[in-house]
C-alpha positions in Angstrom: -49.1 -41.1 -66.8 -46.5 -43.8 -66.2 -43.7 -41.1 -66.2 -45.6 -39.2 -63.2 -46.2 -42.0 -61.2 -42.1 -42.6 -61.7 -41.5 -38.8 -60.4 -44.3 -39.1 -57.4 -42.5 -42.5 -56.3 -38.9 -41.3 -56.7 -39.9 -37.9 -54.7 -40.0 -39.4 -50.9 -36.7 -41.0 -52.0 -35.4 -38.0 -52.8 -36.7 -36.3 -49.6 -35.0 -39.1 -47.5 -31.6 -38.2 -49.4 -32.0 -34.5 -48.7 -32.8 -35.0 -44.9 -30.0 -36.9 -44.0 -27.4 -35.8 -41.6 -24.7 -33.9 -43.1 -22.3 -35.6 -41.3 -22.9 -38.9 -41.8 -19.7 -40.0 -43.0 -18.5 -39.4 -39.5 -21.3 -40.4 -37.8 -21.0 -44.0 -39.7 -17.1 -43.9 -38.6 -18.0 -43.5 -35.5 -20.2 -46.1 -35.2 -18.1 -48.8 -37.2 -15.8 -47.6 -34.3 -18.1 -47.9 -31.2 -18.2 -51.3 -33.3 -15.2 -52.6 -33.3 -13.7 -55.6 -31.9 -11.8 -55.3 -28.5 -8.4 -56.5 -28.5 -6.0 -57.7 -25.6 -3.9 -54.6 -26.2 -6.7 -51.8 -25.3 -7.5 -53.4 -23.1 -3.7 -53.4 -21.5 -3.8 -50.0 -22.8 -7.1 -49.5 -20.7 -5.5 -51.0 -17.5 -2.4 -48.6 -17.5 -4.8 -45.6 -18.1 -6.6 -46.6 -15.5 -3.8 -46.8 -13.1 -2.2 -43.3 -14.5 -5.9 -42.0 -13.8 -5.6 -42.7 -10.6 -2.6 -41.3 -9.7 -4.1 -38.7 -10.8 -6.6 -38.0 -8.6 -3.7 -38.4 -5.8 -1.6 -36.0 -7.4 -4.5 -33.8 -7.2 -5.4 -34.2 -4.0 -1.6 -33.6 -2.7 -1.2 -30.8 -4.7 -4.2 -29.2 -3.0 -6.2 -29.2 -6.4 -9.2 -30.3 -7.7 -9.5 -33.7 -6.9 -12.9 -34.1 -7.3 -12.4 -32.8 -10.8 -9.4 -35.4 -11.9 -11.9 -38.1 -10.1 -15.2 -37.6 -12.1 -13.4 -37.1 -15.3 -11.5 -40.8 -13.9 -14.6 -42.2 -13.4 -16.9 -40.7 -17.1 -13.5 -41.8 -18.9 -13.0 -45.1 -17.7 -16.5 -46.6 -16.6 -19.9 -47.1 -18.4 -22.3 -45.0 -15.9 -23.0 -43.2 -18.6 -24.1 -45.3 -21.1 -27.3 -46.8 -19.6 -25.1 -50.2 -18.9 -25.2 -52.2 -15.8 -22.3 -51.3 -13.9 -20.8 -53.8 -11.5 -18.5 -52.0 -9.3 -17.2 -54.1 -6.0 -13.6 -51.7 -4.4 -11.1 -53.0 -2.3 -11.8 -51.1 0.8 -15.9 -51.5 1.2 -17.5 -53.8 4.0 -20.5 -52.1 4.8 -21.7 -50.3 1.7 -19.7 -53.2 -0.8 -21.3 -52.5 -4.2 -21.4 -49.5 -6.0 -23.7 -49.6 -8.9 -24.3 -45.6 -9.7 -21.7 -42.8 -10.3 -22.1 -41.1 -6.6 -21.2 -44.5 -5.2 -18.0 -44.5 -7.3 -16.5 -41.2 -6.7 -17.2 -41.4 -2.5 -15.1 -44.7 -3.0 -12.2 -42.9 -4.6 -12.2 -39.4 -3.1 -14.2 -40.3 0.1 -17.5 -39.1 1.9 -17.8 -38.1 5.6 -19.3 -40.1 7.9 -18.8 -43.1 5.9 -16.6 -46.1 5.5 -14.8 -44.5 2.3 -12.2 -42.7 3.2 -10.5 -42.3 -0.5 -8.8 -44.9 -2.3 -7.7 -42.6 -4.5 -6.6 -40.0 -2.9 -3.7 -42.1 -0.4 -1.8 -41.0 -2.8 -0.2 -43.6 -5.3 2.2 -42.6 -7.5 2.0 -45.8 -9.6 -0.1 -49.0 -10.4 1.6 -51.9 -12.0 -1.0 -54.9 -13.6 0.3 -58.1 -13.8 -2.8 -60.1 -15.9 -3.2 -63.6 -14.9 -5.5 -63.7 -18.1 -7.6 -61.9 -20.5 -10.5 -63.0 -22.1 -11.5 -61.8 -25.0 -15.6 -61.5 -27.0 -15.4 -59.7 -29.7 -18.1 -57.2 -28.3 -16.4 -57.4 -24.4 -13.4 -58.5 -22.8 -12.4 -59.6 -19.3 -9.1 -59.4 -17.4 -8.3 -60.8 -13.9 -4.4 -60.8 -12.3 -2.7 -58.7 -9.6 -2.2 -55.1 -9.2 0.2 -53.4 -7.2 -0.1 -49.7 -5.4 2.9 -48.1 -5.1 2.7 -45.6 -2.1 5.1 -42.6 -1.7 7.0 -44.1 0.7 7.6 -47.0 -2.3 5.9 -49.3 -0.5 3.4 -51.8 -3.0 0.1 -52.5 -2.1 -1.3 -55.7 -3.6 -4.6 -55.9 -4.9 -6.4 -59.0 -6.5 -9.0 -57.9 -9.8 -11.7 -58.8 -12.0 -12.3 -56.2 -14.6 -15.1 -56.5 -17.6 -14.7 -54.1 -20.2 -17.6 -53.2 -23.2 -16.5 -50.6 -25.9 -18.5 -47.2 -25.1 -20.7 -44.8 -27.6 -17.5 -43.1 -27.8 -15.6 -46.0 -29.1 -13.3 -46.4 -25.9 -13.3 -49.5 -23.3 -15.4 -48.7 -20.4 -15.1 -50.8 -17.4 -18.5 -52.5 -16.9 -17.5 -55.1 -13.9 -14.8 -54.0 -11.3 -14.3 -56.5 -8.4 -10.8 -55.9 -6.2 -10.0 -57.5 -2.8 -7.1 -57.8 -0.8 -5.6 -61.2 -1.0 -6.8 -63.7 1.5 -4.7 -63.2 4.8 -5.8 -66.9 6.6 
């Protein structure tokens, strides 16, 4: 009798074992991934991606291609819409409609919308974006970054820009940009 009450309680045990994904090796390296500690050097790596991505979308755009495209991959790649997060999201160029808190509100900033204030940040076109960090600050489970960065226009011409930037590491294991706040610099 005590050997069948063994079996019967080693049977769900046995169930559980047999159900479990089969890939969860790479489902735990995933997660010990997505769990990893950010370091200052993603996110510089983050920042020149960033700035890459968005001479992207200008490249794009002059090239008569699919801007839109290059911009929603920008924005799914480099900020945490996607992953249920608060997203604080404040561009350069916005007075009347000045934050930007959803995905729709992000991509009329960088490729424009008609009749309203955005007219395309991203779409001038730059052909480079240099980051000068006054300071990072990294949590292990977030980081933050504020400095200068410059836009370099296609005449060569830089366009400086002041930043905060908050970063939290994504389901996918990458940074994602969680606060954006740019500005020109103070002209008074």
């Amino acid at each position: 009798m005590k050997k069948i009450a063994i079996l019967l309680a080693a049977v769900p045990l046995a169930l559980v074992a047999c159900t479990s994904e089969p890939n969860s090796a790479e489902a735990t390296a995933e997660s010990s991934e997505a769990a990893a500690p950010i370091t200052a050097e993603e996110v510089a790596a983050a920042q020149t991606a960033w700035g890459e991505g968005i001479v992207t979308i200008g490249k794009a755009f002059s090239e008569e291609g699919d801007f839109r495209a290059a911009a929603d991959a920008h924005i799914k790649k480099f900020y945490a819409y996607g992953d249920d997060a608060t997203i604080l999201f404040k561009p350069t160029l916005a007075a009347e409609d000045q934050f930007r808190g959803d995905f729709d509100g992000a991509m009329s900033y960088f490729v424009g919308t008609e009749g309203s204030e955005d007219k395309g940040f991203a779409i001038k076109p730059w052909t480079a974006v240099r980051w000068e960090n006054e300071g990072t600050v990294v949590d292990s489970d977030s980081a933050m970054a504020m400095g200068n960065y410059y836009f370099t226009d296609t005449e060569g011409n830089d366009t400086k820009v002041e930043y905060s930037f908050g970063y939290v590491r994504g389901a996918d294991g990458e940074l994602k940009i969680n606060l954006h706040h740019s500005s020109v610099p103070f002209g008074g």
